[in-house]
N, C-alpha and C positions, 0 to 999 in steps of 0.2 A: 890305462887307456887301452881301447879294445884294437886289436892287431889292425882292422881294417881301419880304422882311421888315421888317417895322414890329414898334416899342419898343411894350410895352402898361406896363412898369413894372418898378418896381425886384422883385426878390426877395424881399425882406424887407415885400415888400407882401400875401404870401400867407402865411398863418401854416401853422406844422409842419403836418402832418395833415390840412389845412384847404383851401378852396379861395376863388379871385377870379372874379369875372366880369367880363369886355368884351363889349360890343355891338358887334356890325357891322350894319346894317338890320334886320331882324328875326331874325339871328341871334344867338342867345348862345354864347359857351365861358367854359365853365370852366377856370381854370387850378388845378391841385391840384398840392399840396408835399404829400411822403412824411414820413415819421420821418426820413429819413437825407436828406434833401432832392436826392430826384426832381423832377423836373419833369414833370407831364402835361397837355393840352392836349386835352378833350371837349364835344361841343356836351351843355348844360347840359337834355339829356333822357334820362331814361330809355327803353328799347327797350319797356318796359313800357305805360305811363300819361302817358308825358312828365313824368314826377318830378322835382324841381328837383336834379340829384344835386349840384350847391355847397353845396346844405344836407345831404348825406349825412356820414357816418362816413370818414374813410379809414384802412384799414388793409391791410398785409400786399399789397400793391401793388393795391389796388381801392378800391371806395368803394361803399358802402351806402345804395339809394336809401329818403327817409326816408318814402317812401310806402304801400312793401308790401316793405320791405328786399330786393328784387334787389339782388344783388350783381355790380355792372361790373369789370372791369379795365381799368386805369388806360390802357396800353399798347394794347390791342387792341381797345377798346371793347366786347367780348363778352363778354354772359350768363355767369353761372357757375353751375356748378351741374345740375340740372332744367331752368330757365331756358334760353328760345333768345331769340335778339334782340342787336342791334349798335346801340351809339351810335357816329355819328360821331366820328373822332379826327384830330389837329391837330397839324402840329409846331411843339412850341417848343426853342428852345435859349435856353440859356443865355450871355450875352457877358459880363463887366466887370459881374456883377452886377445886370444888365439881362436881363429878358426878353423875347423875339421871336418874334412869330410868320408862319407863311407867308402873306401876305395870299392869294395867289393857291388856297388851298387852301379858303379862306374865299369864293371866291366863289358 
């Protein structure tokens, strides 16, 4: 396992569709699980209003901020749509049912 990756929690810690948050100092990410269980990894703002998107919708590989529904993608943290604006985005993998993230990418 590469130094910068640190265990945030098992898999089955993030329900279907839904997403978790970790802190790191004043930073939040979300981690969000797909219907078919994707793995994505965004800091927990909208490009918008800084919308809490771990409380959004996820479908169809995005998530629905529950603020003024911008819709992100999951993958590339970018606006869809009319919408312009980027949330930061994160890698996670997945190991043995454990999820990781790149510390180094978090600082």
């Amino acid at each position: 396992m590469s130094q910068s990756l640190v265990d945030v929690g098992a898999i089955d810690d993030v329900p279907q569709r839904g997403a978790r948050c970790v802190k790191k100092g004043d930073l939040t990410i979300a981690i969000f699980r797909t219907q078919d269980d994707q793995f994505f990894a965004l800091e927990d703002k909208c490009p918008h209003k800084n919308g809490p998107l771990s409380q959004g919708i996820v479908h169809d590989g995005c998530v629905t901020c529950p603020l003024h529904n911008w819709v992100i993608s999951l993958s590339s943290g970018q606006a869809q749509g009319a919408d312009e604006g980027e949330t930061r985005t994160f890698t996670v993998e997945v190991r043995d049912g454990r999820l990781l993230l790149d510390l180094e990418e978090m600082a």
